[in-house]
MIKOL-490438 format. One record per residue: residue number from 0; x, y, z of N, C-alpha, C, O, CB in turn. Coordinates in Angstrom, 1 decimal. Each point is the difference from the previous one (the first is absolute). Glycine has a CB too. Layout:
% residues N
R   num      n.u      n.v      n.w     ca.u     ca.v     ca.w      c.u      c.v      c.w      o.u      o.v      o.w     cb.u     cb.v     cb.w
R   NUM        X        Y        Z        X        Y        Z        X        Y        Z        X        Y        Z        X        Y        Z
...
***
This chain:
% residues 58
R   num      n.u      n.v      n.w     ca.u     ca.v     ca.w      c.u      c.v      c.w      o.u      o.v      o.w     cb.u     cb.v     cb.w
R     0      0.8     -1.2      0.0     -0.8      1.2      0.0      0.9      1.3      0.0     -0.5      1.1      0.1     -1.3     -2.4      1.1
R     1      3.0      0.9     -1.3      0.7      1.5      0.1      0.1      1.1     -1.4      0.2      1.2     -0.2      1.4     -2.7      2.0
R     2     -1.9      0.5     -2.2     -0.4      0.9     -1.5     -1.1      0.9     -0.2     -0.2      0.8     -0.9      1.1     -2.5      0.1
R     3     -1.5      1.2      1.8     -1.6      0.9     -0.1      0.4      0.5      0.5      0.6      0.7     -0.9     -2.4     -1.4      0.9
R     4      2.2      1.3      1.3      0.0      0.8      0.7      0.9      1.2     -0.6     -0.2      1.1      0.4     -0.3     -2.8      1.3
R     5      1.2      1.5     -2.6      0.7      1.8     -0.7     -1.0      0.2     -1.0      0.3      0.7     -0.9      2.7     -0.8      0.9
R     6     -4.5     -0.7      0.0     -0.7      0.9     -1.3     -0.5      1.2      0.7     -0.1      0.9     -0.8     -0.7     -2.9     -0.8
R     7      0.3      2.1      2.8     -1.0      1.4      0.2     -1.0      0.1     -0.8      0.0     -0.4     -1.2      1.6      1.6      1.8
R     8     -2.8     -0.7      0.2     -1.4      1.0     -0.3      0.2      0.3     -1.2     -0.8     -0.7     -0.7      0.4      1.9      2.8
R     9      1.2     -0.4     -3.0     -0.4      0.3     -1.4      0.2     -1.1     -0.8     -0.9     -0.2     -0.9      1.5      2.4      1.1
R    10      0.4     -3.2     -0.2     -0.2     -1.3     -0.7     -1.1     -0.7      0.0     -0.5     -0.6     -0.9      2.4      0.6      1.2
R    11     -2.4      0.0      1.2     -0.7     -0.8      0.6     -1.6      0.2     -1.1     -0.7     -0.8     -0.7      2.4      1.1      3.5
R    12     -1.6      1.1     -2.4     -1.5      0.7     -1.2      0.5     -0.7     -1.3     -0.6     -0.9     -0.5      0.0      3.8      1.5
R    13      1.8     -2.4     -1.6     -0.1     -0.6     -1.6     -0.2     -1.6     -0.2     -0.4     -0.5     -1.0      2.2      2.6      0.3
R    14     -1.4     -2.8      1.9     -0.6     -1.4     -0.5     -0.9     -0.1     -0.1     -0.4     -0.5     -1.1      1.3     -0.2      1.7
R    15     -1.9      1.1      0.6     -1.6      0.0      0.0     -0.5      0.0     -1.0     -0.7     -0.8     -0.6      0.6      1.7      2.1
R    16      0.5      0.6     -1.9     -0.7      0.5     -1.3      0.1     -0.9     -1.7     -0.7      0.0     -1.0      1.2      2.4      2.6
R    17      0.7     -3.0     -1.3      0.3     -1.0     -1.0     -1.2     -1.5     -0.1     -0.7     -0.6     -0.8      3.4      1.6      1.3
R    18     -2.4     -0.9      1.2     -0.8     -1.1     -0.2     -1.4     -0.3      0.0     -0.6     -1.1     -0.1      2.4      0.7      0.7
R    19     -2.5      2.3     -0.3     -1.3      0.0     -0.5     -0.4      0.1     -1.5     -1.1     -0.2     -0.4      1.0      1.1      2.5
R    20      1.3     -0.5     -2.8     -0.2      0.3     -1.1     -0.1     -1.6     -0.7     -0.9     -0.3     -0.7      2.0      2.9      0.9
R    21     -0.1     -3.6     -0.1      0.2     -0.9     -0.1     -1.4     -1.1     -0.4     -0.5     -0.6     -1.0      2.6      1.6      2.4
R    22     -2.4     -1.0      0.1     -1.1     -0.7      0.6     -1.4      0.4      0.0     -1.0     -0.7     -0.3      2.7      0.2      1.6
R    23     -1.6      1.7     -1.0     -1.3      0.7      0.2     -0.5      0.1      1.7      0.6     -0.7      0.8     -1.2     -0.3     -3.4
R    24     -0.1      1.6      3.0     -0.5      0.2      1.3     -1.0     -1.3      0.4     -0.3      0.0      1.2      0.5      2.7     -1.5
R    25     -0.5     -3.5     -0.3     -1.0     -1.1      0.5      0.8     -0.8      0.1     -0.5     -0.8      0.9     -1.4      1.1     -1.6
R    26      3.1     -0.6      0.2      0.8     -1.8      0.0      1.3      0.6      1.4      0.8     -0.9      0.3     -0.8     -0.4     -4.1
R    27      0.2      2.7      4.5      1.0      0.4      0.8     -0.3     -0.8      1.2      1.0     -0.5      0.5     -0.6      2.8     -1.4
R    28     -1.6     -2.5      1.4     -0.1     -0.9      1.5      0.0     -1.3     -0.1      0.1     -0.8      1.0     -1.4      2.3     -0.1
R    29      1.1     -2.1     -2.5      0.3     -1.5     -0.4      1.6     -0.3      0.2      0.4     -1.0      0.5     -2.4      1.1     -2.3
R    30      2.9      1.4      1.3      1.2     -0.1     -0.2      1.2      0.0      1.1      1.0     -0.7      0.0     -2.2      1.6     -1.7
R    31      0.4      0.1      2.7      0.5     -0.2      1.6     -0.1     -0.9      0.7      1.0     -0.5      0.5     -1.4      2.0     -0.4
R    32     -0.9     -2.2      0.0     -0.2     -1.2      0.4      0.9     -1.1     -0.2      0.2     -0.9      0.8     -2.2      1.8     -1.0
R    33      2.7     -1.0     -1.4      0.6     -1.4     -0.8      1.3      0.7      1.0      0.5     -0.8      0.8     -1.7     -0.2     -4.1
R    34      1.7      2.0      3.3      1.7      0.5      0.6      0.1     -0.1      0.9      1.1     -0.3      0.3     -0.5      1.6     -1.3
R    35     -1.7     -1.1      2.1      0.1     -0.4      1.0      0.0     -1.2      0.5      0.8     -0.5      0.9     -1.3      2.2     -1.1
R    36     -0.6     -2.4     -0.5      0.6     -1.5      0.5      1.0     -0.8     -0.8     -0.2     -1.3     -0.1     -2.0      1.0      1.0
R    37      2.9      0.7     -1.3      1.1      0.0     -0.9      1.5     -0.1      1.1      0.7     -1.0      0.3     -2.5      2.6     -2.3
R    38      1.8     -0.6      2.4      0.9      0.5      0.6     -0.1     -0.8      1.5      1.0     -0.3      0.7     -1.1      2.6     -2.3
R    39     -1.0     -2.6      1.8     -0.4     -0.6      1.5      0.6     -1.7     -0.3      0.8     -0.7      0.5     -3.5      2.5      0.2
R    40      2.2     -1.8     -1.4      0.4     -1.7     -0.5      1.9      0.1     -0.4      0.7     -1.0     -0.3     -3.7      0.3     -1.3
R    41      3.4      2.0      1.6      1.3      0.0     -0.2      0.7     -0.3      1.3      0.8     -0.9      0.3     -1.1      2.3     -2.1
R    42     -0.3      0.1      2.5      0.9     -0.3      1.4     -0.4     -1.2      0.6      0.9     -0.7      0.4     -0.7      3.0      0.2
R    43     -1.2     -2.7     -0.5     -0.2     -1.7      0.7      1.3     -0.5     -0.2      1.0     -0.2      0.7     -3.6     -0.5     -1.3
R    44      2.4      0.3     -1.0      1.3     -0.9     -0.5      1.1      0.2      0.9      0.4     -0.9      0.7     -0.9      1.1     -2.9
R    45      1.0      0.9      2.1      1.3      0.8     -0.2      0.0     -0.3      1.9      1.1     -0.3      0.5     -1.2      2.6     -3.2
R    46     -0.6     -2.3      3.3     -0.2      0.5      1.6      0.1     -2.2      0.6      0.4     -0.5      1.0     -2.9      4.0     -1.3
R    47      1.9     -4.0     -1.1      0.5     -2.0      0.7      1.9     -0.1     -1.0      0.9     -0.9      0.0     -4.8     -1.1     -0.2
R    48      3.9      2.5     -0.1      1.6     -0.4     -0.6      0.5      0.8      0.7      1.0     -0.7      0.3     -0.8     -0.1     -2.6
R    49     -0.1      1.6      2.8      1.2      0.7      1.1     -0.8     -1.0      1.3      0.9     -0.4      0.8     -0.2      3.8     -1.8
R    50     -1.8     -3.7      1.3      0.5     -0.8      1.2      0.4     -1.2     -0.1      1.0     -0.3      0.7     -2.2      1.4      0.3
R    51      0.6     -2.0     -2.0      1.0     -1.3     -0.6      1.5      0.2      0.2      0.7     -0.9      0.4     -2.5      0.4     -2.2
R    52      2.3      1.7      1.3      1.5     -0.2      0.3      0.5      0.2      1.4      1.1     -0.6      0.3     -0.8      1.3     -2.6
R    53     -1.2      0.3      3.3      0.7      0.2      0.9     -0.3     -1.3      1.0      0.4     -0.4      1.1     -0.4      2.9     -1.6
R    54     -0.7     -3.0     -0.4     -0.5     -1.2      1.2      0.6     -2.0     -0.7     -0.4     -1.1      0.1     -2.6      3.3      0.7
R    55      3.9     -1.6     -1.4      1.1     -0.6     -1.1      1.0      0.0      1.0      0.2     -0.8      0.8     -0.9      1.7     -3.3
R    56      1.5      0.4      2.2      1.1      0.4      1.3      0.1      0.0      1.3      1.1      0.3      0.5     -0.9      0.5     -1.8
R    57     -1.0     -1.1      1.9     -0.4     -0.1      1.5      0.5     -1.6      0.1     -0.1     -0.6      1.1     -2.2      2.6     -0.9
***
């Protein structure tokens, strides 16, 4: 996530706006919805292989 974090507020708007233009305003809460559980199903992953290893080295 460190890459997000140097976009800032004005990038932040030009995505949006990309991706209302993109998408349109009716498919944006379909679209949040898929990234967010997206991302949730990432860190899970990501959150059992770092403990698999620490519990590897132990």
């Amino acid at each position: 996530m460190g890459s997000f974090a140097n976009i800032g507020i004005p990038g932040l708007i030009l995505i949006i706006v990309i991706l209302l233009l993109l998408f349109g305003p009716s498919k944006l809460p379909e679209l949040g919805k898929a990234i967010g559980q997206t991302l949730k199903e990432f860190r899970n992953s990501t959150k059992e292989v770092i403990d698999s290893n620490q519990n590897e080295k132990q």
